[in-house]
C-alpha positions in Angstrom: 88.3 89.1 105.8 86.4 89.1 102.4 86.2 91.6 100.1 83.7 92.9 97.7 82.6 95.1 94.9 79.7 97.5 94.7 78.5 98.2 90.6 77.3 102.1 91.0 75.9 103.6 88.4 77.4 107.1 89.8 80.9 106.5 89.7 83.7 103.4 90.5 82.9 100.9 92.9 82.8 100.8 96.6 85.2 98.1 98.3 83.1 96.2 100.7 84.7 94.2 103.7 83.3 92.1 106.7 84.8 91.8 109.8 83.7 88.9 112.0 85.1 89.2 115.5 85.2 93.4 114.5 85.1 94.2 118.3 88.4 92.6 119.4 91.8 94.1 119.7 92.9 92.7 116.1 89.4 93.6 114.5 89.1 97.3 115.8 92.3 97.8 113.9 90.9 96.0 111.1 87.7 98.0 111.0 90.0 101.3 111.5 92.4 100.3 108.7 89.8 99.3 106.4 87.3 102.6 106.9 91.1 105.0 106.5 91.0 103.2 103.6 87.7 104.4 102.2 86.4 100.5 102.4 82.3 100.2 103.3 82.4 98.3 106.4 80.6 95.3 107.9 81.2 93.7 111.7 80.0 90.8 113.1 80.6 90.7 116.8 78.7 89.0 120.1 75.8 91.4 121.2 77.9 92.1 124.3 80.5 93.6 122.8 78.8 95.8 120.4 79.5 98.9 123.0 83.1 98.4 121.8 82.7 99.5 118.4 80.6 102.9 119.6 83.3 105.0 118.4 82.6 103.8 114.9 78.9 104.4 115.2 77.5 105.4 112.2 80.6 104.6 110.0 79.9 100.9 110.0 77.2 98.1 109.9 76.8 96.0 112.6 75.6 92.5 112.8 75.2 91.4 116.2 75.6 87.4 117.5 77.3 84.5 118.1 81.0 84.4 115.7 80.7 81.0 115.9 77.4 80.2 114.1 76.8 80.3 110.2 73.5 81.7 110.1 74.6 85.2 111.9 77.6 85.2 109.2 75.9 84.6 106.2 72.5 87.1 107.6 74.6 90.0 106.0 75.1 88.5 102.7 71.0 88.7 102.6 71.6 92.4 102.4 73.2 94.8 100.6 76.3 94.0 102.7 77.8 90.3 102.1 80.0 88.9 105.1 
């Protein structure tokens, strides 16, 4: 799990954390833990287990694909939310 920053200009910054693997048993509590916690939350999971994480709709981003390959991992550090 890595953790990041984000520099607003309104107020203190926004803990960021990515989750590969978010749609397993250890990473649903992860994602639940971190979001309690007021964390911004990314997940990387396979595209077949996204409908796991549906009760976090709209509370999380998702980054469907393979956990295994580098290029899905490092796509949301392209963005505004680094994995």
């Amino acid at each position: 799990m890595e953790t990041g920053q984000d520099q607003g200009a309104s107020g203190p910054a926004r803990q960021k954390v990515c989750i590969v693997g978010a749609s397993g048993k250890l990473g649903q509590y992860m994602v639940q833990h971190a979001l309690d916690r007021g964390y911004e939350v990314a997940g990387v999971c396979r595209e077949t287990s996204v409908p796991k994480l549906d009760r976090f709709q709209g509370r999380i981003t998702l980054h469907p694909g393979a956990t295994d390959d580098r290029d899905v991992i490092k796509e949301p550090s392209t963005a505004a939310m680094p994995c």
